[in-house]
C-alpha positions, 0 to 999 in steps of 0.5 A: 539526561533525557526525560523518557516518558514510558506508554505503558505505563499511562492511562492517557496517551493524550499527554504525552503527545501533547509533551512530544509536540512542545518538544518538536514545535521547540526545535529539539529531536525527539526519540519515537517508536515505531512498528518497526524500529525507534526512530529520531525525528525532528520537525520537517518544517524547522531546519535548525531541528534538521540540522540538529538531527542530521549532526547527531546520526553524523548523516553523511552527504547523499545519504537522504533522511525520511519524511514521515507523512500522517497518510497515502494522500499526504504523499500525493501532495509530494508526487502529485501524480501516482504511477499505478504501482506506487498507488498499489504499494500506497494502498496496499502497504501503508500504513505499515513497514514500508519506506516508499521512494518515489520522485518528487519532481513535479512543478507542483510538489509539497517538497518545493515548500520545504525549507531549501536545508530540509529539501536537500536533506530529504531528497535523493537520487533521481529526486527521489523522497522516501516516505514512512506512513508510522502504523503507531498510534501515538505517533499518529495522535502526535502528528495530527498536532503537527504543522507538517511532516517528520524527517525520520531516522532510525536511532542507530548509532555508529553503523550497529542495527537500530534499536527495537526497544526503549531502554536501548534507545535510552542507553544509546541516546540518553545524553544526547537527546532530551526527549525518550518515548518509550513503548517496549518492544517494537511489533517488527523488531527489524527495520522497514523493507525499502522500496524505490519505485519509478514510473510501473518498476520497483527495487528493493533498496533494503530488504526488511519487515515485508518480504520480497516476495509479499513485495511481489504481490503486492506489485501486481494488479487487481481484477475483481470480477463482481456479481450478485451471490458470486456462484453463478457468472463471476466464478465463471468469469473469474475461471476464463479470466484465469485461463486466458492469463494462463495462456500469456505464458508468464507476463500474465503472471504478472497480475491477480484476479478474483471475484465476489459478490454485492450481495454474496454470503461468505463461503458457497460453492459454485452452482452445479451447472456452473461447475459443469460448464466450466469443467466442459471448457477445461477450466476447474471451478469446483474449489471456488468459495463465495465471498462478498465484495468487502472494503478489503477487497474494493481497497487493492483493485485497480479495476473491477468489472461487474457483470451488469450496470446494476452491480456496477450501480451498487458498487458505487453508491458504496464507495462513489469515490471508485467511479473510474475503476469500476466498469461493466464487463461488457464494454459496451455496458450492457449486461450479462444475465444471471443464469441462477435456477437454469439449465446447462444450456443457459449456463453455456449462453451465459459463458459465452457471453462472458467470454466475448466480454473478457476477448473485448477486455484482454487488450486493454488491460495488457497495455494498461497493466502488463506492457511494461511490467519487466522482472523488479529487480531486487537489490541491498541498499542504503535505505 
């Protein structure tokens, strides 16, 4: 019968841990919550562990297991190189309830260090591995003691859903398995949405915790226009932004843009005089709201285009490891200046200036970010 050790009802999770890892550095499967169901996972650096795992799913050839990597930049090691929408669904989904199922096919892949019985268990179609970032804590606190990756597999048995709870896990596993973590009820209560992505393309493989339709968003790139105070020239460039993807029919649905400020104050309204100016060319920013350029935001951009090399200056002395998605509107790097306290006038100038900016932009990010974004298709799968 298998030893079920209960999260609840520890006041130091520290020695669970330590318990789950002797059982994984041993060779045994071991039964793991998730956020999204409970899983069975074995040491992805012991292939008696794999071999025992798959014998207990009775996995069926061609049906490739899981790796359980501790972050986004372990996957790297995997592909060595993101597509820019596999990086968005990285940035954007994990950790969390997202099984990513992109190639691993470079010369110098991770996978190429996997014992060989480990590798072919992992990797699927198209050399293609699926990838699980657990957003749950002790599973984080466990892998940090590991060696290496976990191959995971939902603990279903016999083709019925995976078990969401620890005494179900139990019932199903209890003879089977001799180790049981048992933290209640998952936070999900349903599995992880699959999604495979090659090259700027996704399917879902299973549909799952994230919708299709949030699967969509998180799909689409990220401008961010930033400025100062964000009421003056960002809302401004963020409104002819908007217009000029509007006029792109809908390809230029196909990506999202916002603006802020380095030094804004959450929630103000754009500037009469900038309101006006706007309204004058037909574009409506009266709703706008200020918000302050945040680690939330700065996280899903792929590109931020800041109205002047101090902004731009400011950005990266916050995060120095953004350097290449950070750029002047203008692209010759100069600046666009801040009409703040001025008249109609110098707000026009001001606008028309940005709008030069965006026409000098709109091509290149056309060919960077929506050339090749066709309809993603969504299909049912294996998962």
């Amino acid at each position: 019968m298998a030893t079920v050790l209960d999260l609840r009802r520890t006041d130091d999770p520290r020695d669970i841990v330590h318990r789950t890892v002797e059982f994984l550095a041993r060779g045994q499967v071991v039964a793991i919550p998730t956020e999204t169901v409970y899983g069975l996972a074995a040491d992805a650096l012991n292939p008696d562990a794999v071999a025992r795992l798959i014998e207990l799913k009775r996995q069926p050839p061609g049906n490739p297991l899981v790796l359980a990597v501790r972050g986004a930049e372990e996957i790297l090691d995997f592909v060595c190189h993101w597509s820019p929408l596999a990086q968005r669904f990285a940035n954007r989904c994990l950790p969390g309830p997202l099984t990513l199922v992109i190639p691993v096919t470079h010369s110098d892949s991770l996978v190429h260090r996997l014992p060989e019985p480990v590798r072919q268990a992992v990797v699927g179609p198209r050399g293609c591995l699926g990838f699980r970032v657990v957003d749950h804590p002790v599973v984080a606190q466990l892998q940090q003691y590991l060696r290496g990756p976990l191959v995971l597999a939902a603990a279903a048995a016999d083709g019925a859903d995976p078990p969401t709870g620890g005494s179900e896990v139990v019932r199903l596993w209890g003879e089977r398995v001799p180790l049981v973590l048992d933290d209640g009820p998952t936070r999900y209560g349903g599995a992880s949405t699959v999604a495979r992505v090659i090259d700027n393309h996704f399917e879902i493989l299973r549909h799952g915790a994230i919708e299709a339709a949030a699967m969509n968003e998180f799909a689409k790139p990220l401008i961010v226009l930033v400025c100062t105070g964000n009421t003056c020239r960002s809302p401004m460039a963020e409104g002819l932004f908007r217009r000029r993807l509007a006029e792109l029919g809908e390809m230029g649905q196909g990506m999202t843009v916002l603006s802020a400020g380095v030094a804004a104050c959450e929630g103000a309204m754009a500037s009469p005089q900038a309101v006006e100016v706007m309204a004058s060319q037909g574009v409506d920013i009266s709703s706008h709201r200020s918000r302050p350029l945040n680690d939330a935001i700065i996280s899903r951009a792929d590109l931020v285009l800041t109205l002047t090399r101090g902004h731009r200056a400011a950005i990266l002395a916050a995060w120095p490891e953004l350097e290449s998605r950070v750029q002047t509107l203008r692209i010759d790097g100069g600046d666009i200046g801040d009409p703040v306290g001025g008249s109609v006038e110098l707000y026009e100038t001001c606008a028309q200036q940005i709008a030069a900016a965006l026409d000098s932009w709109m091509p290149r990010l056309q060919q960077a970010f929506l050339a090749d974004c066709g309809e993603n298709d969504e299909c049912e799968g294996r998962g």
